[in-house]
PyMOL commands that place a pseudoatom at each C-alpha (Angstrom):
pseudoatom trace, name=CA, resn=UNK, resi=1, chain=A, elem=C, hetatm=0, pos=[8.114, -22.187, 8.131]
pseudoatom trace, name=CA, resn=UNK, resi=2, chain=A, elem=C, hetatm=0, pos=[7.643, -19.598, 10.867]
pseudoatom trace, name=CA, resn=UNK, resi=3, chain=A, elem=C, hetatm=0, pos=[4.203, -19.545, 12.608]
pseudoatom trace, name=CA, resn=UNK, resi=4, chain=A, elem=C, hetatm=0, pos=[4.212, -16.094, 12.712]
pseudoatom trace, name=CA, resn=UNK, resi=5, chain=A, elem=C, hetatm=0, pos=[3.598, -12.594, 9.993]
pseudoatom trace, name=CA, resn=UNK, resi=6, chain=A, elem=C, hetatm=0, pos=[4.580, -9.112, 10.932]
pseudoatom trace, name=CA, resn=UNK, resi=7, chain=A, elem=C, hetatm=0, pos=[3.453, -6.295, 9.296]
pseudoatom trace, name=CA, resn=UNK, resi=8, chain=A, elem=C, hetatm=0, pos=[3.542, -2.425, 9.433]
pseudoatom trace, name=CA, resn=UNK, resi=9, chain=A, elem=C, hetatm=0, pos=[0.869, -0.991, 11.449]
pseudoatom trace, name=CA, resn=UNK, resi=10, chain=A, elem=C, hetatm=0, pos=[-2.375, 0.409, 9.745]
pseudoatom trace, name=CA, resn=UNK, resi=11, chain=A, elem=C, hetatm=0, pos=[-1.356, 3.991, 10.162]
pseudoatom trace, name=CA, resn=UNK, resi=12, chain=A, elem=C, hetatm=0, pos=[2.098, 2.783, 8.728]
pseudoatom trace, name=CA, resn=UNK, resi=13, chain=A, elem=C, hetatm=0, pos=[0.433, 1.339, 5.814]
pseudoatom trace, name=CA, resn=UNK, resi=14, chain=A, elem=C, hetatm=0, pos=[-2.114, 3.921, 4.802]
pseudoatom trace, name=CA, resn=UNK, resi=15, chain=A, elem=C, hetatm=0, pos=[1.272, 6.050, 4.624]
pseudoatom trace, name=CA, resn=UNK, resi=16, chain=A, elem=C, hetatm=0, pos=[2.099, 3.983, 1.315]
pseudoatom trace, name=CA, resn=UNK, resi=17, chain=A, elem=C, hetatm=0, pos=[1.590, 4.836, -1.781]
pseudoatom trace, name=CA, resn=UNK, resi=18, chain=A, elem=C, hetatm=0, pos=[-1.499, 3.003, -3.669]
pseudoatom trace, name=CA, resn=UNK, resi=19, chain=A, elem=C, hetatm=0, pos=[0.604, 0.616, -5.043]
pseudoatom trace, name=CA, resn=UNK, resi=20, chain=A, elem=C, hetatm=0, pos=[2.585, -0.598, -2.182]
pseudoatom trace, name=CA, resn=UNK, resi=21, chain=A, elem=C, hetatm=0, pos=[-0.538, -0.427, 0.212]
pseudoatom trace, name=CA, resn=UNK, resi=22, chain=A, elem=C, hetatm=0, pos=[-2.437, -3.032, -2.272]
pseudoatom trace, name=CA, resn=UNK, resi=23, chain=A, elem=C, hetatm=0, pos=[0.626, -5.323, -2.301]
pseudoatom trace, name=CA, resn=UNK, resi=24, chain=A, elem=C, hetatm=0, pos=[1.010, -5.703, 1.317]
pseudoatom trace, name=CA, resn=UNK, resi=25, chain=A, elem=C, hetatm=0, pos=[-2.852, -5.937, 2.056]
pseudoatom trace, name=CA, resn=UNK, resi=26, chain=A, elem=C, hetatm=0, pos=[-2.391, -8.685, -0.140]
pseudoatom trace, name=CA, resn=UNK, resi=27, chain=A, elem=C, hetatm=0, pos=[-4.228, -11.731, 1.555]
pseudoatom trace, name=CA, resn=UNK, resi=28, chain=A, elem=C, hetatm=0, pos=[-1.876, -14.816, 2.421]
pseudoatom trace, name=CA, resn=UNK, resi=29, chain=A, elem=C, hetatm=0, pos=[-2.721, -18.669, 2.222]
pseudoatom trace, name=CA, resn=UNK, resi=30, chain=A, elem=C, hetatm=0, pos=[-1.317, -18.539, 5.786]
pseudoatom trace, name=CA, resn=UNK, resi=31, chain=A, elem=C, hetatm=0, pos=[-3.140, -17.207, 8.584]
pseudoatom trace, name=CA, resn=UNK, resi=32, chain=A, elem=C, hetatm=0, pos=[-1.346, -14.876, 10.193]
pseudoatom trace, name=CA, resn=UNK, resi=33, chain=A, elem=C, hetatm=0, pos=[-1.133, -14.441, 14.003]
pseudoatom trace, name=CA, resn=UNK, resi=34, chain=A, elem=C, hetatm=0, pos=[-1.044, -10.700, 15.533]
pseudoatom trace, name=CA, resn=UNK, resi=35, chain=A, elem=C, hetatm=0, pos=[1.182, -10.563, 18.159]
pseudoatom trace, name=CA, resn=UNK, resi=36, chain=A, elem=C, hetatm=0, pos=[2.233, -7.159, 20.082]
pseudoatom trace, name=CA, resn=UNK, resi=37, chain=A, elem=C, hetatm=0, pos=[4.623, -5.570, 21.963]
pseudoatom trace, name=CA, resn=UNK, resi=38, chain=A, elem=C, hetatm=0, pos=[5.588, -7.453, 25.459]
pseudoatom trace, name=CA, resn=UNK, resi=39, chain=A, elem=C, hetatm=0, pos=[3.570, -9.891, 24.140]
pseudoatom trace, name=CA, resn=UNK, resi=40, chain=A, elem=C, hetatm=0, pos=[4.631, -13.507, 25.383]
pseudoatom trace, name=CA, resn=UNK, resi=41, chain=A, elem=C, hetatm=0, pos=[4.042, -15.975, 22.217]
pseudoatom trace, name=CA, resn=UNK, resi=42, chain=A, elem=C, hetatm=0, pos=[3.832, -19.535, 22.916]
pseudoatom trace, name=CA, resn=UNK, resi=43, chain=A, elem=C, hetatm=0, pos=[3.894, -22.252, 20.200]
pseudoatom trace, name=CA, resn=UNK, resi=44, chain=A, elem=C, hetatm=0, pos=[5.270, -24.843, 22.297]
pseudoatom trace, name=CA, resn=UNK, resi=45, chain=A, elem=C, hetatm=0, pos=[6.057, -25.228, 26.200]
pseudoatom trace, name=CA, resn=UNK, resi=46, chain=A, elem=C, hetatm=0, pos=[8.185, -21.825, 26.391]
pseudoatom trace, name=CA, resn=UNK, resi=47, chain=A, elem=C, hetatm=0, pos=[7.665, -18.733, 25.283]
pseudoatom trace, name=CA, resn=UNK, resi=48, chain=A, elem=C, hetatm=0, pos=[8.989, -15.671, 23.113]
pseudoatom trace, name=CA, resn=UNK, resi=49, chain=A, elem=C, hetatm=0, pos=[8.676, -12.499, 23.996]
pseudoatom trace, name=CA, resn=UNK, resi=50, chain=A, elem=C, hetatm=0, pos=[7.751, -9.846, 21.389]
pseudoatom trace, name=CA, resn=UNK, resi=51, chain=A, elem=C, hetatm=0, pos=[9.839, -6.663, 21.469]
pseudoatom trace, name=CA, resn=UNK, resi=52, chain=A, elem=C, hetatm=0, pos=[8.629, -3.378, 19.402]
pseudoatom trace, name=CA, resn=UNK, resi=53, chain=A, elem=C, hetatm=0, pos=[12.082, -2.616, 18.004]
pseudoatom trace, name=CA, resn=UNK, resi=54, chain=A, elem=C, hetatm=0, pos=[11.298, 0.214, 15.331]
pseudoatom trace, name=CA, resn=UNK, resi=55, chain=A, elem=C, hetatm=0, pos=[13.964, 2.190, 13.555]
pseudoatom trace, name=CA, resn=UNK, resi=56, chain=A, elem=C, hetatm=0, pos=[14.864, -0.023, 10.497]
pseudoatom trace, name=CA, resn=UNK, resi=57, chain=A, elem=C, hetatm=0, pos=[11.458, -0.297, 9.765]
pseudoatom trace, name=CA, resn=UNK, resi=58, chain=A, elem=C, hetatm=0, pos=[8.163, 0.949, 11.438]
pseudoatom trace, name=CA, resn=UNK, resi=59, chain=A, elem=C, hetatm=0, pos=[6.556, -2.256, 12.467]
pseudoatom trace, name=CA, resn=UNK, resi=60, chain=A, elem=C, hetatm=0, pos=[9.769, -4.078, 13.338]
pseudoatom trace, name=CA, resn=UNK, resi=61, chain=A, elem=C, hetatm=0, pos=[9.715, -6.779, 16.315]
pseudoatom trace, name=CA, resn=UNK, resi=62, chain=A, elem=C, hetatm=0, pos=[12.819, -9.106, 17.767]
pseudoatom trace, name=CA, resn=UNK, resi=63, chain=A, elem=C, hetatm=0, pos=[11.321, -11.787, 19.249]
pseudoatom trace, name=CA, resn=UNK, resi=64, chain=A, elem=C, hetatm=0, pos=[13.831, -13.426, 22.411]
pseudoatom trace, name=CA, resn=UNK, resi=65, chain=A, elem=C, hetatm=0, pos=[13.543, -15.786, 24.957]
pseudoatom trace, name=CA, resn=UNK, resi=66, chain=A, elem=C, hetatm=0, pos=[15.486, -19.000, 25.656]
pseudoatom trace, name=CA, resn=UNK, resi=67, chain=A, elem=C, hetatm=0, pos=[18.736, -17.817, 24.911]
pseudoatom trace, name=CA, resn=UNK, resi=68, chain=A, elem=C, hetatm=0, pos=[17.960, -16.584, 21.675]
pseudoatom trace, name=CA, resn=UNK, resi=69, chain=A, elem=C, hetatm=0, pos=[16.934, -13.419, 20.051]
pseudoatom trace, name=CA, resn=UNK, resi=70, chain=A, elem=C, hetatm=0, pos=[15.675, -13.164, 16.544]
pseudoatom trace, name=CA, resn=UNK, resi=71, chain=A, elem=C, hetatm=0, pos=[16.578, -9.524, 14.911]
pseudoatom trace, name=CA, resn=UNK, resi=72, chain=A, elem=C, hetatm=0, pos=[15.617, -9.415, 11.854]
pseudoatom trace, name=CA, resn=UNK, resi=73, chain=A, elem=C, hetatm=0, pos=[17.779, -6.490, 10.236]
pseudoatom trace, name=CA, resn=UNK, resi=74, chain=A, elem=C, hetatm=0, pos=[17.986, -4.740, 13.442]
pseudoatom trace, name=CA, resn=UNK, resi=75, chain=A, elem=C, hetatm=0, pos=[21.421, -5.708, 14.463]
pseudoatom trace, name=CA, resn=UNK, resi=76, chain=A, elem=C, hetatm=0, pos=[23.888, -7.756, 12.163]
pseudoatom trace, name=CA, resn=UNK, resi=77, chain=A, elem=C, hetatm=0, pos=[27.284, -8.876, 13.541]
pseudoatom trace, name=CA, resn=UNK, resi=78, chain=A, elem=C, hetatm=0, pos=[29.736, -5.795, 13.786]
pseudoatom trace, name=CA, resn=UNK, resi=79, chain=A, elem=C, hetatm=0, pos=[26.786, -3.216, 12.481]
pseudoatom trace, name=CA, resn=UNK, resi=80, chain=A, elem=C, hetatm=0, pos=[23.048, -2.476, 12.414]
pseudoatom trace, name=CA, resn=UNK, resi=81, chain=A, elem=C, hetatm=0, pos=[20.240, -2.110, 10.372]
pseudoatom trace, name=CA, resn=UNK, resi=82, chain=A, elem=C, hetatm=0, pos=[19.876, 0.720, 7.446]
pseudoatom trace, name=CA, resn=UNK, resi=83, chain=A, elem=C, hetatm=0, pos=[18.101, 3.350, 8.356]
pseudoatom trace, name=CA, resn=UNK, resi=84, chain=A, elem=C, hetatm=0, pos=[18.253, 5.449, 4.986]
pseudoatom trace, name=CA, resn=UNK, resi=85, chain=A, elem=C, hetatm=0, pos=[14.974, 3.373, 4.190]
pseudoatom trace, name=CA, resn=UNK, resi=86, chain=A, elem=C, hetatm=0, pos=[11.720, 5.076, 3.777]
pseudoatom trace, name=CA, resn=UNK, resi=87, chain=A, elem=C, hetatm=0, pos=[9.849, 5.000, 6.770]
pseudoatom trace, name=CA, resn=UNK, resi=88, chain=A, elem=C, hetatm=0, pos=[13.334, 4.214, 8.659]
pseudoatom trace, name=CA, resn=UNK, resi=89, chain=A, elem=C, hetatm=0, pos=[13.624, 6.369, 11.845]
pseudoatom trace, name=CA, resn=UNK, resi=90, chain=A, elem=C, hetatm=0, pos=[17.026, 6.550, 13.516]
pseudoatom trace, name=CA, resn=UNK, resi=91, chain=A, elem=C, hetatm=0, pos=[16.804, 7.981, 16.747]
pseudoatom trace, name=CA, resn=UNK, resi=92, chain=A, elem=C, hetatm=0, pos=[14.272, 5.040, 16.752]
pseudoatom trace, name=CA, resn=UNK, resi=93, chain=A, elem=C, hetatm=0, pos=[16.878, 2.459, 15.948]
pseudoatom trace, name=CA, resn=UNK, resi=94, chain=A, elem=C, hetatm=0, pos=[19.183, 4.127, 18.381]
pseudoatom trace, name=CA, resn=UNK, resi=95, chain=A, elem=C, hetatm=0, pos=[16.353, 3.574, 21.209]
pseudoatom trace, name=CA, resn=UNK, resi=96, chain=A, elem=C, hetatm=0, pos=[15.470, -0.197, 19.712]
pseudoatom trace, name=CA, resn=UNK, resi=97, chain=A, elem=C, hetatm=0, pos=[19.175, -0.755, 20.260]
pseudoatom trace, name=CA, resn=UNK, resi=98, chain=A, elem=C, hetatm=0, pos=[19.534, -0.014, 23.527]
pseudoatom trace, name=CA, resn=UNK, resi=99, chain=A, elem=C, hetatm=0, pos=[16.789, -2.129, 24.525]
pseudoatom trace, name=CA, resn=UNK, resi=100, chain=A, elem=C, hetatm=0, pos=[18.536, -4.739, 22.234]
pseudoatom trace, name=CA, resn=UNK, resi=101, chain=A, elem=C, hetatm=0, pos=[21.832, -4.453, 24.100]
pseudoatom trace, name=CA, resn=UNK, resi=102, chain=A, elem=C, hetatm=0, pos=[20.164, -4.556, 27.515]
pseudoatom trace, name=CA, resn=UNK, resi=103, chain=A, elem=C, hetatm=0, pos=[19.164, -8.783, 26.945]
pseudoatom trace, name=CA, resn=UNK, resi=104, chain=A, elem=C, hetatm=0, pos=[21.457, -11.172, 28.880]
pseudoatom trace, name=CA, resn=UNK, resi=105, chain=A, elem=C, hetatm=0, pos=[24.853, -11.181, 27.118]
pseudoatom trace, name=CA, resn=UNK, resi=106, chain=A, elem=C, hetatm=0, pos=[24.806, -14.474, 26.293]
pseudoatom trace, name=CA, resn=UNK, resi=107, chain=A, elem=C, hetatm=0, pos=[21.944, -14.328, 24.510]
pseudoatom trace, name=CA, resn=UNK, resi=108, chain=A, elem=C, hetatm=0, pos=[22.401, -15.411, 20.823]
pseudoatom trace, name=CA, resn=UNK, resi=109, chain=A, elem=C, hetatm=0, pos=[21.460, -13.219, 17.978]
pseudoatom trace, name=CA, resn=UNK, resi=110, chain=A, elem=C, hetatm=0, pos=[20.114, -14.523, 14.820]
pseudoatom trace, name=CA, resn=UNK, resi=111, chain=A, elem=C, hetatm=0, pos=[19.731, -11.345, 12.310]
pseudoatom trace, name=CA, resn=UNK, resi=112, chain=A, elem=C, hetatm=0, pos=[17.743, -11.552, 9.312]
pseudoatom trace, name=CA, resn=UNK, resi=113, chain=A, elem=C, hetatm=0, pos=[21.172, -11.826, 7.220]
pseudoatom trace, name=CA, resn=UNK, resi=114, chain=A, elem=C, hetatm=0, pos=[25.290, -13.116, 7.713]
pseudoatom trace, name=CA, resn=UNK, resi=115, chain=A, elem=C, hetatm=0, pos=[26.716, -14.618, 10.744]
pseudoatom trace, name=CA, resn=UNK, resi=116, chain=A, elem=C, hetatm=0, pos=[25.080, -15.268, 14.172]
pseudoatom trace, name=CA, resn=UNK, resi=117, chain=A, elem=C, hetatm=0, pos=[26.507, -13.877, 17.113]
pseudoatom trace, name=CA, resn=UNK, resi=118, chain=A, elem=C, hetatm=0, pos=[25.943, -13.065, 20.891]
pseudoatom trace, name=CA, resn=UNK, resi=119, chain=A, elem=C, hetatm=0, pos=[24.409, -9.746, 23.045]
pseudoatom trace, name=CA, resn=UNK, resi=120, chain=A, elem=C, hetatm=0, pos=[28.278, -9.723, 25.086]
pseudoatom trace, name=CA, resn=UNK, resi=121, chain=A, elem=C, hetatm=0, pos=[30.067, -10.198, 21.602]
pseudoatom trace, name=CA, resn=UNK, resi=122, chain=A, elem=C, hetatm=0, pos=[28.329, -7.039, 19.664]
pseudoatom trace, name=CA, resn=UNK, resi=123, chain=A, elem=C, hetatm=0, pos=[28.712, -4.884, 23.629]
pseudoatom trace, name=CA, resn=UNK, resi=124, chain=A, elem=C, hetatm=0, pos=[32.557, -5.402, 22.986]
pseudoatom trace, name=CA, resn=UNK, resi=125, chain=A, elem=C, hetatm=0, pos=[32.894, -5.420, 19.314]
pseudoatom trace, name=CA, resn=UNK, resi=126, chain=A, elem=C, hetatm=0, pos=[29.682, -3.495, 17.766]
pseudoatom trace, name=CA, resn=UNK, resi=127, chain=A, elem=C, hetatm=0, pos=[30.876, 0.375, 17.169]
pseudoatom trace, name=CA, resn=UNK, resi=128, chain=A, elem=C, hetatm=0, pos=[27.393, 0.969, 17.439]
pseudoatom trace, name=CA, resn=UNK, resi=129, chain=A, elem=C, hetatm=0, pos=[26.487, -0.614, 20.778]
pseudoatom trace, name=CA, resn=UNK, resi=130, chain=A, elem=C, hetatm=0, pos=[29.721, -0.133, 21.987]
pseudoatom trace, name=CA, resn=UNK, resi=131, chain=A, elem=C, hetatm=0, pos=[29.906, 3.542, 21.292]
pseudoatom trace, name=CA, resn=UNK, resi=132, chain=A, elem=C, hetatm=0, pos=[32.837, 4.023, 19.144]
pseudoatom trace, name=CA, resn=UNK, resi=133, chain=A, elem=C, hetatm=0, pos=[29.923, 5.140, 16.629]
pseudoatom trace, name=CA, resn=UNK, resi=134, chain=A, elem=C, hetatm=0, pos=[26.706, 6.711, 15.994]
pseudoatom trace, name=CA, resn=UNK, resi=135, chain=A, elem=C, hetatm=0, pos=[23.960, 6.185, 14.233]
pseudoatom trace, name=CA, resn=UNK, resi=136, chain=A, elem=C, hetatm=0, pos=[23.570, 9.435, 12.030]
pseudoatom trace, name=CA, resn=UNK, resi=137, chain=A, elem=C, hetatm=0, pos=[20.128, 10.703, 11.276]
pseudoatom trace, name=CA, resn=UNK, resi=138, chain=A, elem=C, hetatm=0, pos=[18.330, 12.852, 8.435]
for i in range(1, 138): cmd.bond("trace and resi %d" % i, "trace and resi %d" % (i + 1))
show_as sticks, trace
zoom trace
């Protein structure tokens, strides 16, 4: 189980409509721990860094350190994150990508769905960090 919840922002969430807002203030059986952007979360010895990484989604984090980053639905192997979504912003992602990109190239990336892979794999073979595409916005 991970020790940590994310969730939109308030401003994000008073954006929803009535029904969504009332299912996401939902309250959980777990407590849930706020963490922030730059934020160093510790849970054992070393630490994770929290990294804002909007685009896909509003309140969207990657949390790295130790070799690893977790990306939820940022970046995937070979492509990125939707950003047809409501709420999805991306120029955003374009920005959250770069940052992305920028961790040590060994680093490895576990996204929120398929294969992992590595920061210097996805440089070379990513169109999107690589720049043999673009993210197109609305």
């Amino acid at each position: 189980m991970c020790p940590f919840t994310c969730i939109l922002s308030i401003a994000d969430c008073m954006r929803l409509p009535d029904d969504r807002r009332r299912c996401m203030a939902f309250p959980s059986k777990n407590r849930l721990t706020p963490i922030w952007n730059s934020q160093t979360v510790r849970k054992s010895k070393s630490g994770m860094t929290v990294l804002h990484a909007p685009g896909h989604a509003p309140g969207h984090v990657v949390i790295h350190g130790n070799g690893i980053a977790l990306v939820g639905d940022c970046l995937f192997a070979g492509s990125i994150g939707r950003t047809d979504l409501p709420f999805s912003n991306p120029p955003q992602l374009a920005a959250s990508l770069d940052k992305i990109a920028a961790l040590a190239p060994e680093t490895v990336v576990y996204p929120g769905h398929g294969i992992e892979t590595t920061i210097g794999q996805e440089r070379l073979t990513n169109p999107f960090l690589n720049g043999t595409a673009r993210i197109v916005g609305r």
